[in-house]
N, C-alpha and C positions, 0 to 999 in steps of 0.2 A: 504494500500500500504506500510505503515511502516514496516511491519515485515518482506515485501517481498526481501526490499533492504538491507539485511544483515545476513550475513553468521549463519550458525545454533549455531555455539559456542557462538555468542555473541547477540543474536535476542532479547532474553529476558531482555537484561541490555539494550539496543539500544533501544528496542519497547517503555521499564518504563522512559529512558532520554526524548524518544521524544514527551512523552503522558504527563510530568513534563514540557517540554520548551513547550507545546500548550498550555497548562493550565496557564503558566505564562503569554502567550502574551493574553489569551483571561481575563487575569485580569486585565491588563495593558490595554485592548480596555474598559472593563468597569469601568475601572477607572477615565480614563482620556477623555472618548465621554462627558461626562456633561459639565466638565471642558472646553473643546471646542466649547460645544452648547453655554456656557456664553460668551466666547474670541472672537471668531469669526461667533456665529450665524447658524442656521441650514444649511441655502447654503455653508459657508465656509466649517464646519462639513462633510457635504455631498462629497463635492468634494476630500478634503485629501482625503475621506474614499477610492473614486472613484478611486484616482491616485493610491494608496497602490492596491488597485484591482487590477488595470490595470497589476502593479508593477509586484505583483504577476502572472500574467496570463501568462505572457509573459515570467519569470525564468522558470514556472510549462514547458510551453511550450520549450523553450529550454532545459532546462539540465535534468525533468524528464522521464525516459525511457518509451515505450509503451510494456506497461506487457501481453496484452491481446493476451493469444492463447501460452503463453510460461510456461517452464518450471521453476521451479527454481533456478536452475542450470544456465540455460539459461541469467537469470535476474539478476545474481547475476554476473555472466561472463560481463554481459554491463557495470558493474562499475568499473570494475578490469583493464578494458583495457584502 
């Protein structure tokens, strides 16, 4: 879906930022889950994880657009406006 939300001139430098900021957070989740499993325990562990889920479902849900059956064009017009 990354490559879909941004215009052709700049797709390639947007797609390599957003493929560097997942790769950051997904070090920072296996950095700091052990660290957690000792502080607060597997069920504490568990539930942050849960809330950040949730977190996430519900922005995904809101503000990302529904791509399915559109153009380009199309999908790139839903951000612009």
């Amino acid at each position: 879906m990354i490559p879909e939300l941004f215009p052709t001139y700049m797709r390639g430098r947007a797609s390599g930022l957003c493929t560097v900021l997942l790769w950051g957070i997904n070090i920072c989740v296996g950095q700091f889950t052990p660290m957690m499993f000792e502080g607060w325990g597997g069920t504490g562990t568990f539930v942050f994880w849960m809330i950040m889920d949730f977190i996430g479902a519900i922005s995904i849900a809101k503000f990302a657009p529904e791509t399915k059956g559109k153009t380009l064009e199309e999908i790139q017009a839903l951000w612009t406006k």
